[in-house]
OpenMM code with the backbone's topology and positions (N, CA, C; nanometers):
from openmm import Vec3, app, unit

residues = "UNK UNK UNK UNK UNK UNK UNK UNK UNK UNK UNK UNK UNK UNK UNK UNK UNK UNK UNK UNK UNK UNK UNK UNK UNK UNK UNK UNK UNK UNK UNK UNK UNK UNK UNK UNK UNK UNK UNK UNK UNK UNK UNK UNK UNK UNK UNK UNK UNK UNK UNK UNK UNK UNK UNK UNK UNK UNK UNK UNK UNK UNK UNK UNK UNK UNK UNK UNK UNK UNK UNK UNK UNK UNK UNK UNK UNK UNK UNK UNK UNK UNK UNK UNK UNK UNK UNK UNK UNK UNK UNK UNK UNK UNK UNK UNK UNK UNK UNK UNK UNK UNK UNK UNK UNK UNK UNK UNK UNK UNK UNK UNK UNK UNK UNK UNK UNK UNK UNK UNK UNK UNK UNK UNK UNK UNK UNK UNK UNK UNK UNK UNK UNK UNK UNK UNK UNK UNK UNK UNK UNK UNK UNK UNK UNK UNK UNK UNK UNK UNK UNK UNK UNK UNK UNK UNK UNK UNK".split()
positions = [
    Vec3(3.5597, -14.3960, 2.1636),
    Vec3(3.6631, -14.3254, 2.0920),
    Vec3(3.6502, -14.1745, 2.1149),
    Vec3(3.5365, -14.1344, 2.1303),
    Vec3(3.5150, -13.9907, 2.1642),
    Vec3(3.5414, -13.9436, 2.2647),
    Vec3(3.5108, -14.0116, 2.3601),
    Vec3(3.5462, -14.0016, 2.5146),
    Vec3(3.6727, -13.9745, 2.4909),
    Vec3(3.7633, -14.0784, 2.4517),
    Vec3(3.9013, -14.0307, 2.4480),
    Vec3(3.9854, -13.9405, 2.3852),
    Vec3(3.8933, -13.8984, 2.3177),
    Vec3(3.9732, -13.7631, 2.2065),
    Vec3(3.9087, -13.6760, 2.3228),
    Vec3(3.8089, -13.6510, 2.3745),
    Vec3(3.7847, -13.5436, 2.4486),
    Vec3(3.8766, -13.5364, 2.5912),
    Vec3(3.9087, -13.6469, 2.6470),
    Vec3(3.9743, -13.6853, 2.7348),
    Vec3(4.1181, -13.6053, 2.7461),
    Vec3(4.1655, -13.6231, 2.5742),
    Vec3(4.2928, -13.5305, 2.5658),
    Vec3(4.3365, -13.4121, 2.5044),
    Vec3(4.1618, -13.3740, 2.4586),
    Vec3(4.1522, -13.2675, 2.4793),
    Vec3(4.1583, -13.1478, 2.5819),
    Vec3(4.1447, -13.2158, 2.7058),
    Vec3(4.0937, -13.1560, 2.8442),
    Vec3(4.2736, -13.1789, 2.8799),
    Vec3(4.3129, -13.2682, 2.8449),
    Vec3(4.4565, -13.2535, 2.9124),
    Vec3(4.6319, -13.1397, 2.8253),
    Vec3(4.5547, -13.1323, 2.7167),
    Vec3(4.5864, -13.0311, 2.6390),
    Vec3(4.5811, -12.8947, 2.7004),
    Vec3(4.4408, -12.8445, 2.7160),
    Vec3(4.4045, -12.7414, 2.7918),
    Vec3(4.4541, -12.6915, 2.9132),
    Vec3(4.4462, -12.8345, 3.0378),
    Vec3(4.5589, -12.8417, 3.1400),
    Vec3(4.6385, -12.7766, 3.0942),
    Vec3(4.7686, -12.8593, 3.0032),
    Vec3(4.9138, -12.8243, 2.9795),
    Vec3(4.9077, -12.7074, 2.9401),
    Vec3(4.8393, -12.6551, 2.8311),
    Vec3(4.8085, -12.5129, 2.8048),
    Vec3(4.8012, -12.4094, 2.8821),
    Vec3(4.7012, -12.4222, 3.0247),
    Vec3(4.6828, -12.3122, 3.1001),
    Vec3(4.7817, -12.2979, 3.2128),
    Vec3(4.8482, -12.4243, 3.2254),
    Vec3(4.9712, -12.4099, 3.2831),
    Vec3(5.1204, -12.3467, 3.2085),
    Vec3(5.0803, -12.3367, 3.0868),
    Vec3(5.2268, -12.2963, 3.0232),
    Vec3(5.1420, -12.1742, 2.9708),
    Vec3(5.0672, -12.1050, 3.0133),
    Vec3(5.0569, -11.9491, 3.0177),
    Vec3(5.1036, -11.9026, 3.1332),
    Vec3(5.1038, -11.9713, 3.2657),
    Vec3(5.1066, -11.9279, 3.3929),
    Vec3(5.3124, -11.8687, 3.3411),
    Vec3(5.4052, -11.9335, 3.2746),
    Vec3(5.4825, -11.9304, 3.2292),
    Vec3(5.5478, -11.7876, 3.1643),
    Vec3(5.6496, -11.7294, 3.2438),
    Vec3(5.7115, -11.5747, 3.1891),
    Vec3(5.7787, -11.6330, 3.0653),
    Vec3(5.7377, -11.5574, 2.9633),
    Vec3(5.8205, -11.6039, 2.7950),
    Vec3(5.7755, -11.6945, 2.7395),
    Vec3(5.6466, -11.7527, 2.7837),
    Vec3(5.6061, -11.8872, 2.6881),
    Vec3(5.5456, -11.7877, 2.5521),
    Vec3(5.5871, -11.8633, 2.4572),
    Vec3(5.5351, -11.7971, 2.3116),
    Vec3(5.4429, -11.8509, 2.2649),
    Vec3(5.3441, -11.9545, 2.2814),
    Vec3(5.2976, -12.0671, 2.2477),
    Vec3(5.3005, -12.1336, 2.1895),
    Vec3(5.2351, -12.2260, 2.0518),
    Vec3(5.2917, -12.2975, 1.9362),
    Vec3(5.3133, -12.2063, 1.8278),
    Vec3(5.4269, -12.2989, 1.7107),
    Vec3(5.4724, -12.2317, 1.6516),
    Vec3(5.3446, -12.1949, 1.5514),
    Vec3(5.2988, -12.1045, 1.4920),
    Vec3(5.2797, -12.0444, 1.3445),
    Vec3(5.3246, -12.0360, 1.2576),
    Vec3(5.2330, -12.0664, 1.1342),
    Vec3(5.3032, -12.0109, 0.9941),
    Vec3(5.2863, -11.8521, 0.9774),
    Vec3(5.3884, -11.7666, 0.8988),
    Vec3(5.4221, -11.6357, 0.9035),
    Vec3(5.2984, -11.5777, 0.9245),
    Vec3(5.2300, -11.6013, 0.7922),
    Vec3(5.1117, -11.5776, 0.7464),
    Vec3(5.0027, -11.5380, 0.8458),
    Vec3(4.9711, -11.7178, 0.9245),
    Vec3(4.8555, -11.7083, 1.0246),
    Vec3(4.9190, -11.6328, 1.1402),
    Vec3(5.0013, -11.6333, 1.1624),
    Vec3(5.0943, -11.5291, 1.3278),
    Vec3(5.0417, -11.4374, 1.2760),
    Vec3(5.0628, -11.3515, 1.1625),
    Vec3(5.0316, -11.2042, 1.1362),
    Vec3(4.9189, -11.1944, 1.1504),
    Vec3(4.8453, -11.2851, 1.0721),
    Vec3(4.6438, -11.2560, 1.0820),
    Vec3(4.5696, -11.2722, 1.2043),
    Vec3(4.6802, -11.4063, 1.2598),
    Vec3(4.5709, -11.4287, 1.4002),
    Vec3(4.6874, -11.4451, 1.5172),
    Vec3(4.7229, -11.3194, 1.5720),
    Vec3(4.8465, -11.2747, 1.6530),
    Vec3(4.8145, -11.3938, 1.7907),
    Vec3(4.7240, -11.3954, 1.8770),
    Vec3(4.7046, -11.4342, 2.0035),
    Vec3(4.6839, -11.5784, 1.9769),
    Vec3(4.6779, -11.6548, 1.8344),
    Vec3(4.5803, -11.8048, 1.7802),
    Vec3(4.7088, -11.8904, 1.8425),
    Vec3(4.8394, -11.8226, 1.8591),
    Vec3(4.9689, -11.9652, 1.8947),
    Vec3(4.9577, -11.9999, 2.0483),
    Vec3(4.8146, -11.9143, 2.1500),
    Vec3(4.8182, -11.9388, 2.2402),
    Vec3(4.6400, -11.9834, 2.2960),
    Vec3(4.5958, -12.0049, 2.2084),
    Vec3(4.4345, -12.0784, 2.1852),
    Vec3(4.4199, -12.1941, 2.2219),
    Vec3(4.3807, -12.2987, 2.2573),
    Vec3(4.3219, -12.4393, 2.3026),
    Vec3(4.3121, -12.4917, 2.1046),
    Vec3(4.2176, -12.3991, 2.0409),
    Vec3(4.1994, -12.4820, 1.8814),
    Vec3(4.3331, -12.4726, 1.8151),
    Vec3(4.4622, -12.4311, 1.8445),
    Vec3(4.5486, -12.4113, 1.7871),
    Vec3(4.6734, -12.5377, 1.8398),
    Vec3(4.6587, -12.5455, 1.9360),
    Vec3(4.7701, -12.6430, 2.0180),
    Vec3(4.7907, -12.8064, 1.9620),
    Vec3(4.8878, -12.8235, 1.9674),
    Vec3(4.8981, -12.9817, 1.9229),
    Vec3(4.7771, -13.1037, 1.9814),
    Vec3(4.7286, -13.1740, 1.9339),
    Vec3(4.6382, -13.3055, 2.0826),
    Vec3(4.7469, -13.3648, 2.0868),
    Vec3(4.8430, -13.3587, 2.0717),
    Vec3(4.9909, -13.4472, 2.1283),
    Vec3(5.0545, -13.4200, 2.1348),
    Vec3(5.0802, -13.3027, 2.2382),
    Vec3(5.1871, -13.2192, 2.2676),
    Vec3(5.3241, -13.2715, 2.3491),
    Vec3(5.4545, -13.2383, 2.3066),
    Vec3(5.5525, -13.2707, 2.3738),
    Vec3(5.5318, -13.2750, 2.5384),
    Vec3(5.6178, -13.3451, 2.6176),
    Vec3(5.6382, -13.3272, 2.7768),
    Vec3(5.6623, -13.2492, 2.8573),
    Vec3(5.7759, -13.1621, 2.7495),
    Vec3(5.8384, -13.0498, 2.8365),
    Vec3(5.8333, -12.9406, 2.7120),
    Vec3(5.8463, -12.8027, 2.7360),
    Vec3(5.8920, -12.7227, 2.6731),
    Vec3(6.0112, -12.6775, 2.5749),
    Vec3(6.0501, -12.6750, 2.4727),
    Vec3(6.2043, -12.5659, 2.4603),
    Vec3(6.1841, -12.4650, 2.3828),
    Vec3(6.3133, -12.4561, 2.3757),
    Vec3(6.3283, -12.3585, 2.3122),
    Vec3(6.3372, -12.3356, 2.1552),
    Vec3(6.2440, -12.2652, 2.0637),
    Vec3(6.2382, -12.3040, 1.9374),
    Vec3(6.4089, -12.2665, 1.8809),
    Vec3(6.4646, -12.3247, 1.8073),
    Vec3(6.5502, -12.3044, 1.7559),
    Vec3(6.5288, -12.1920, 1.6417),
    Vec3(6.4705, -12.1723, 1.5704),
    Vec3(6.4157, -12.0443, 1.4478),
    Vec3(6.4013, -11.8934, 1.5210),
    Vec3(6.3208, -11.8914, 1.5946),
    Vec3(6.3302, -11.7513, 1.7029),
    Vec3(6.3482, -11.7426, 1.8299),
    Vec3(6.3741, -11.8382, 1.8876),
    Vec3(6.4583, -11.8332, 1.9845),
    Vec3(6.3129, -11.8214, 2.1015),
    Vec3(6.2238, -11.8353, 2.1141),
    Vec3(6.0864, -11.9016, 2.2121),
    Vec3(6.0777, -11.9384, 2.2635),
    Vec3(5.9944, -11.9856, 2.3716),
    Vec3(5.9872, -12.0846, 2.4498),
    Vec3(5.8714, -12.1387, 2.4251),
    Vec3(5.8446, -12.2924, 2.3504),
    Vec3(5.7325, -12.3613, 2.2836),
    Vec3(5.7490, -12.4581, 2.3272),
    Vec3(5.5953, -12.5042, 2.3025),
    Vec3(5.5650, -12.6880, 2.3394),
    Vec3(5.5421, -12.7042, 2.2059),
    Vec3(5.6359, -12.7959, 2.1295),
    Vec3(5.6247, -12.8788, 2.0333),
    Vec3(5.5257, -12.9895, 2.0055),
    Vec3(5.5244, -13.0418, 1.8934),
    Vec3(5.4314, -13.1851, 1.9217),
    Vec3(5.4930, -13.2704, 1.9627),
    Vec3(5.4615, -13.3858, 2.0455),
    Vec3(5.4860, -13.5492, 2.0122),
    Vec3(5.5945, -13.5830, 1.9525),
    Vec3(5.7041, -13.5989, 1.9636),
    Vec3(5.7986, -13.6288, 1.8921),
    Vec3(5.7762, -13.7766, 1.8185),
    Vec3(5.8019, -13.7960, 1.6816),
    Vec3(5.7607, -13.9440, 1.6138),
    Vec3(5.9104, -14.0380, 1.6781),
    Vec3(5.9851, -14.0328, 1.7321),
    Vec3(6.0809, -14.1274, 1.7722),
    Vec3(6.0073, -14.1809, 1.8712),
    Vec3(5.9385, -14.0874, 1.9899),
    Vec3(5.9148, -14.1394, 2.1448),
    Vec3(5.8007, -14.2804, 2.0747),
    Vec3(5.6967, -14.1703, 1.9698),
    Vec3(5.5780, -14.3128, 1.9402),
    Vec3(5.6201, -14.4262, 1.8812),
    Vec3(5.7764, -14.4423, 1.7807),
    Vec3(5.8290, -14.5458, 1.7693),
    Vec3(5.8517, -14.6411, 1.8784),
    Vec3(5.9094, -14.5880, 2.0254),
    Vec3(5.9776, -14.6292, 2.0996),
    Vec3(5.8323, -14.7039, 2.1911),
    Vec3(5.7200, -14.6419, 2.2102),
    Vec3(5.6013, -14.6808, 2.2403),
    Vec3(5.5329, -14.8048, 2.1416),
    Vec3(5.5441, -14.7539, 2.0214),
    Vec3(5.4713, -14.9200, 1.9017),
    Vec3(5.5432, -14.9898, 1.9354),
    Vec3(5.6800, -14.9963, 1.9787),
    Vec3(5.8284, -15.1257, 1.9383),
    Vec3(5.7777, -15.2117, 2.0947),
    Vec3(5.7513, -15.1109, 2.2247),
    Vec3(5.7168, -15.1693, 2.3067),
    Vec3(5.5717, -15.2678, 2.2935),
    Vec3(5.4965, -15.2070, 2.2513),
    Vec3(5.3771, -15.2863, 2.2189),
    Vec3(5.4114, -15.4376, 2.1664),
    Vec3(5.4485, -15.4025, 2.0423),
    Vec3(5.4658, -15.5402, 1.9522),
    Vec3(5.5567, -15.6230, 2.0180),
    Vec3(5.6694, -15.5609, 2.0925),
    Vec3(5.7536, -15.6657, 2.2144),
    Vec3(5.5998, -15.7699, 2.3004),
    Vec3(5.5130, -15.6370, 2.3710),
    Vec3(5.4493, -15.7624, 2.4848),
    Vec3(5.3611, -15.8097, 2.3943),
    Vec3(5.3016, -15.7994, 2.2915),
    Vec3(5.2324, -15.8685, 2.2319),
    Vec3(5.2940, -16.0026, 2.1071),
    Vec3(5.4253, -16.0008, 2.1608),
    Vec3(5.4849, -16.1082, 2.1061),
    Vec3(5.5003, -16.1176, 1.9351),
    Vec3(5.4901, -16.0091, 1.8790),
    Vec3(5.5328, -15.9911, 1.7440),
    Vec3(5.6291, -15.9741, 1.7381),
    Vec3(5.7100, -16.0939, 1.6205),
    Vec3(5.8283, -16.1045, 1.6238),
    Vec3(5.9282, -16.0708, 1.5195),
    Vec3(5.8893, -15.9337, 1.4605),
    Vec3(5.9168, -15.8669, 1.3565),
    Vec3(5.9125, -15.7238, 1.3791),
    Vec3(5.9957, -15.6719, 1.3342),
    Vec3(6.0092, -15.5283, 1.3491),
    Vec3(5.8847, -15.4258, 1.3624),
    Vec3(5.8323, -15.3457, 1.4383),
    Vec3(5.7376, -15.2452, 1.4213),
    Vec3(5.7344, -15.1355, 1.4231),
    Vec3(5.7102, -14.9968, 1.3357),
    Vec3(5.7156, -14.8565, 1.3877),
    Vec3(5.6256, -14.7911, 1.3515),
    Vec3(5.6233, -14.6847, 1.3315),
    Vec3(5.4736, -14.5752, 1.2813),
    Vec3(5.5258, -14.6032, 1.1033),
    Vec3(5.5709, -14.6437, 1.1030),
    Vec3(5.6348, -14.6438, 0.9313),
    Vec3(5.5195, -14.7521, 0.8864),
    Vec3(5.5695, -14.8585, 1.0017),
    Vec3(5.5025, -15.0146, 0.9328),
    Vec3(5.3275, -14.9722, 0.9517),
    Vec3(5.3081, -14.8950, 1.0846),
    Vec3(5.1564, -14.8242, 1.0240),
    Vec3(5.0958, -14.7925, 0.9519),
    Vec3(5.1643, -14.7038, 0.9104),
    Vec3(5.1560, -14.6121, 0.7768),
    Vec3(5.1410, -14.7364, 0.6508),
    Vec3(5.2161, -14.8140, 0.6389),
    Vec3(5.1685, -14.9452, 0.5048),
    Vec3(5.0915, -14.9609, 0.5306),
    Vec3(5.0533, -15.0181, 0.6279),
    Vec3(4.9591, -15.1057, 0.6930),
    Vec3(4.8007, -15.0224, 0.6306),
    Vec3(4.8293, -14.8964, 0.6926),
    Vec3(4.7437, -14.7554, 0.6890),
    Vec3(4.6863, -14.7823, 0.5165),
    Vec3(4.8040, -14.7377, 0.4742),
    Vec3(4.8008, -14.7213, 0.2493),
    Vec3(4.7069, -14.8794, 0.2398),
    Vec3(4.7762, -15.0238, 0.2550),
    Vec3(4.7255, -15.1215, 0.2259),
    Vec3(4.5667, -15.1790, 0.2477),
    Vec3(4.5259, -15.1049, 0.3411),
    Vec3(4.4055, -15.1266, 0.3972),
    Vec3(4.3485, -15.0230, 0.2967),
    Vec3(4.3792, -14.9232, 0.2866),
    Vec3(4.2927, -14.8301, 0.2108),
    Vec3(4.2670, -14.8724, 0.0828),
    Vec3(4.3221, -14.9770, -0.0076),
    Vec3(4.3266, -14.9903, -0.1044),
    Vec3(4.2573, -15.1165, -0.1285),
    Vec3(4.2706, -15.1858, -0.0156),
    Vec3(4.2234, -15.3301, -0.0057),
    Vec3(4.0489, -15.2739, 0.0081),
    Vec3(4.0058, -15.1859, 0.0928),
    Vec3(3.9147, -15.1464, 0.1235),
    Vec3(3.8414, -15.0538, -0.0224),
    Vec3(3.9347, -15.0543, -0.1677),
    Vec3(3.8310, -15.0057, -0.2765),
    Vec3(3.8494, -14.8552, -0.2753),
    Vec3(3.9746, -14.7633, -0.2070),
    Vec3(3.9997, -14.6285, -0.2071),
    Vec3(4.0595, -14.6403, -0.3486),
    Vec3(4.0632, -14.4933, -0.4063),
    Vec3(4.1407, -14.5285, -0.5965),
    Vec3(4.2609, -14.4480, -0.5263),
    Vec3(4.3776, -14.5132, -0.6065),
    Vec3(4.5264, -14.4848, -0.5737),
    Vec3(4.5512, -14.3145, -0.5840),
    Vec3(4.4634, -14.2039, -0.6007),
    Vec3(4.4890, -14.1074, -0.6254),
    Vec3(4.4623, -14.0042, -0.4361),
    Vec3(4.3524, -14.1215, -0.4151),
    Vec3(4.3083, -14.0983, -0.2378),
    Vec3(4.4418, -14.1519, -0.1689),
    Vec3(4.4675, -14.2452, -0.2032),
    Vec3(4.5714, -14.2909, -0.0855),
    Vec3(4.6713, -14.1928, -0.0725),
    Vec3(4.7221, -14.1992, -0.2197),
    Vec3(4.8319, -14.0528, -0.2609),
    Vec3(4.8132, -13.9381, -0.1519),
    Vec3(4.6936, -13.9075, -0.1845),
    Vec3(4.6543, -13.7553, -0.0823),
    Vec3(4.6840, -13.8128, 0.0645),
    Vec3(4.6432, -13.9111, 0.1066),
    Vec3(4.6223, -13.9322, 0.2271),
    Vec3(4.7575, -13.9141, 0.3508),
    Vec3(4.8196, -13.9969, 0.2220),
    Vec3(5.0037, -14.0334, 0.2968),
    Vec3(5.0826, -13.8938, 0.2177),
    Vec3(5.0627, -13.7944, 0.1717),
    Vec3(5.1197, -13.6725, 0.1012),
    Vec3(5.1995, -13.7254, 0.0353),
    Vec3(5.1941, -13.8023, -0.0377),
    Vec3(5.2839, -13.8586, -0.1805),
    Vec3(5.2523, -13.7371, -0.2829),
    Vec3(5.4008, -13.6461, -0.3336),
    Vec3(5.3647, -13.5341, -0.4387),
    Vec3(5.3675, -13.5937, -0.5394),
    Vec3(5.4183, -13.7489, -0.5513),
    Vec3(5.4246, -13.8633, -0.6817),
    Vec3(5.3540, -13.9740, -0.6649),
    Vec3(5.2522, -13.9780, -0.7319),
    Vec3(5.1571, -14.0960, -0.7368),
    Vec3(5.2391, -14.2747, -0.7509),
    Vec3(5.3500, -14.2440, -0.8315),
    Vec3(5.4567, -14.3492, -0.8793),
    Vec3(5.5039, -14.3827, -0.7042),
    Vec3(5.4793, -14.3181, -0.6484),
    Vec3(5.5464, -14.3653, -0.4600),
    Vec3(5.4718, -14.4287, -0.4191),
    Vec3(5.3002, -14.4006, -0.4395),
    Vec3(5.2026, -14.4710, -0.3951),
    Vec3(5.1877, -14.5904, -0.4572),
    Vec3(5.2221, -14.5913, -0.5709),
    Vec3(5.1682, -14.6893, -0.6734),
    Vec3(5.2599, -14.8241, -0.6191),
    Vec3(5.3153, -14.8240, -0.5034),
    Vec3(5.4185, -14.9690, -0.4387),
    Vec3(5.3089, -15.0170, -0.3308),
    Vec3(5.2269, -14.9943, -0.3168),
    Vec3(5.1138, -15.0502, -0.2394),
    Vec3(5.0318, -15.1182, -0.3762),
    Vec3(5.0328, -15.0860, -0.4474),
    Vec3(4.9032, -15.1532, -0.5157),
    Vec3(4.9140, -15.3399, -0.5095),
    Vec3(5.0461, -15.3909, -0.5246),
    Vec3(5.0308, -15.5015, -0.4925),
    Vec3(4.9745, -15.6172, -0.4427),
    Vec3(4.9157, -15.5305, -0.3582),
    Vec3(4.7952, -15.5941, -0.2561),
    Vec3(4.6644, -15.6279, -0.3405),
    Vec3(4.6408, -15.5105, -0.4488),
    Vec3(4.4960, -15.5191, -0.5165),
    Vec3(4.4990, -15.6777, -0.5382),
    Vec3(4.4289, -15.7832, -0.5142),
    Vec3(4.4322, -15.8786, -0.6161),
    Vec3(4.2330, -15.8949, -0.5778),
    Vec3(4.1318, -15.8247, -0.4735),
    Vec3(4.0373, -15.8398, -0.5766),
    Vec3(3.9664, -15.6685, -0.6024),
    Vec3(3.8197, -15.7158, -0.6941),
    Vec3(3.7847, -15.6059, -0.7299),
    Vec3(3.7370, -15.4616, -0.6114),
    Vec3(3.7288, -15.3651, -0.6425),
    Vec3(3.7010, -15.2629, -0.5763),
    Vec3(3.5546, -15.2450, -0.4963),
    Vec3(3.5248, -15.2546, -0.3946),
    Vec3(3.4157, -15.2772, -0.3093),
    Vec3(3.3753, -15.1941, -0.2730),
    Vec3(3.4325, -15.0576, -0.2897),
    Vec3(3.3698, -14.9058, -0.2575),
    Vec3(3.5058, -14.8733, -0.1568),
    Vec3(3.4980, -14.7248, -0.1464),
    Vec3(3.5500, -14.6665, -0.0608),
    Vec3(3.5661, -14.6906, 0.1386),
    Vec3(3.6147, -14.7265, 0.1841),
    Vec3(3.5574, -14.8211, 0.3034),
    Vec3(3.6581, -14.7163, 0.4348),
    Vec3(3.6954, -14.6575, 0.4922),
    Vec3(3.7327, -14.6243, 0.6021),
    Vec3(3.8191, -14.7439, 0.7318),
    Vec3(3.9503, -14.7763, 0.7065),
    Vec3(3.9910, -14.8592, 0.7926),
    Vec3(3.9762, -14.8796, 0.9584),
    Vec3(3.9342, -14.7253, 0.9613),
    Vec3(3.8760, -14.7219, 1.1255),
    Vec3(3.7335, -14.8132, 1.1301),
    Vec3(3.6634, -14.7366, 0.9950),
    Vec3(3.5493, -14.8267, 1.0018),
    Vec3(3.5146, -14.9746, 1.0449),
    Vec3(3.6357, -15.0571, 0.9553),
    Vec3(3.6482, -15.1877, 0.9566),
    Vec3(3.6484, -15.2191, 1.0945),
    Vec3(3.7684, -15.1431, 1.1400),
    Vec3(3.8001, -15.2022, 1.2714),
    Vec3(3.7293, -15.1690, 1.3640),
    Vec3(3.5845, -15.1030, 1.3720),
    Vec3(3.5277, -15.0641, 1.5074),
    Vec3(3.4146, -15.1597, 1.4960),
    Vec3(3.3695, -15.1848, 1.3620),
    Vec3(3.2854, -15.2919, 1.3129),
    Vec3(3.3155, -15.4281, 1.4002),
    Vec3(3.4422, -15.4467, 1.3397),
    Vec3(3.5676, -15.5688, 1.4144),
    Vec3(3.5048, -15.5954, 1.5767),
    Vec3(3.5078, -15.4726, 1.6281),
    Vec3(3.5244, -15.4798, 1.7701),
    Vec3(3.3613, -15.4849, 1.8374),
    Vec3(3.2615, -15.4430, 1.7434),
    Vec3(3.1139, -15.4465, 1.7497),
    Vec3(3.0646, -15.5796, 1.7864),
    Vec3(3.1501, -15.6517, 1.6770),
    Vec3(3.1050, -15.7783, 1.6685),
    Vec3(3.1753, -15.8610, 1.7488),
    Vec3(3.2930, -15.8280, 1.7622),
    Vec3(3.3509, -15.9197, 1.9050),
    Vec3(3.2974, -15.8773, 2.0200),
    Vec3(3.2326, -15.7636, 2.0176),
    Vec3(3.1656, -15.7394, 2.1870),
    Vec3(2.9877, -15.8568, 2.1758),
    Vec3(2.9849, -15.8488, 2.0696),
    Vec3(2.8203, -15.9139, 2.0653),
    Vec3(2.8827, -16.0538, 2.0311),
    Vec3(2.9252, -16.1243, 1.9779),
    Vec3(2.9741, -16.2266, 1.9727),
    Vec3(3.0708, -16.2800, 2.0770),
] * unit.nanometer
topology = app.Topology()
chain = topology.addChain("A")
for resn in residues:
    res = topology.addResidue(resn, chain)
    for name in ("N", "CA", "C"):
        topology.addAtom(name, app.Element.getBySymbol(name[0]), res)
């Protein structure tokens, strides 16, 4: 898993040092605030998206030339393909993740006030439509990545 976060880290950097080579690139956008304090930070490697758009545009707000993030439609259009070849025969998107995401956390013994934070619910009453799932007791706080690398531990040794 590390390998691969570093992996696109390094391809970040790529895209980065190529869109300095760029007359008018502005880099990513900033909040007012951090632009003022840290003028040169929208054109840094620690500042840049790890899932940066394909191509460049133009920001619509000041008129720039920026690499955006990842657009969440394209990764819809990427999960929908997945669950096609893997023969799931029910709808899939980053949405149905995201339950998936809340339900596990809760199943896993997180208290409904973590999940809240997790998914930015400013109303706990939004979160509180996952609880359904609770039906047993709380087993501790558990990390769903956790589960699943565990998952994969044991299918490599087994």
């Amino acid at each position: 898993m590390i390998q691969l976060l570093r992996a696109q880290i390094l391809r970040v950097k790529s895209c980065l040092l190529d869109d300095l080579e760029i007359a008018g690139y502005g880099g990513v956008w900033m909040p007012d605030a951090l632009a003022r304090k840290y003028p040169s930070a929208s054109r840094e490697l620690a500042w840049q998206y790890l899932f940066p758009a394909s191509r460049l545009s133009i920001d619509p707000q000041d008129k720039v030339l920026r690499r955006h993030h990842y657009d969440e439609s394209s990764f819809n259009k990427i999960i929908r393909s997945a669950a096609k070849a893997c023969d799931i025969g029910k709808p899939v998107s980053s949405h149905t993740l995201r339950h998936s995401f809340a339900t596990h956390l809760l199943q896993s013994g997180a208290d409904i006030r973590t999940v809240q934070q997790q998914l930015g619910h400013s109303d706990v009453t939004t979160t509180e439509i996952y609880t359904h799932v609770l039906q047993r007791g709380a087993q501790g706080v558990r990390s769903p990545l956790s589960q699943l690398l565990e998952g994969l531990e044991q299918a490599a040794l087994g």
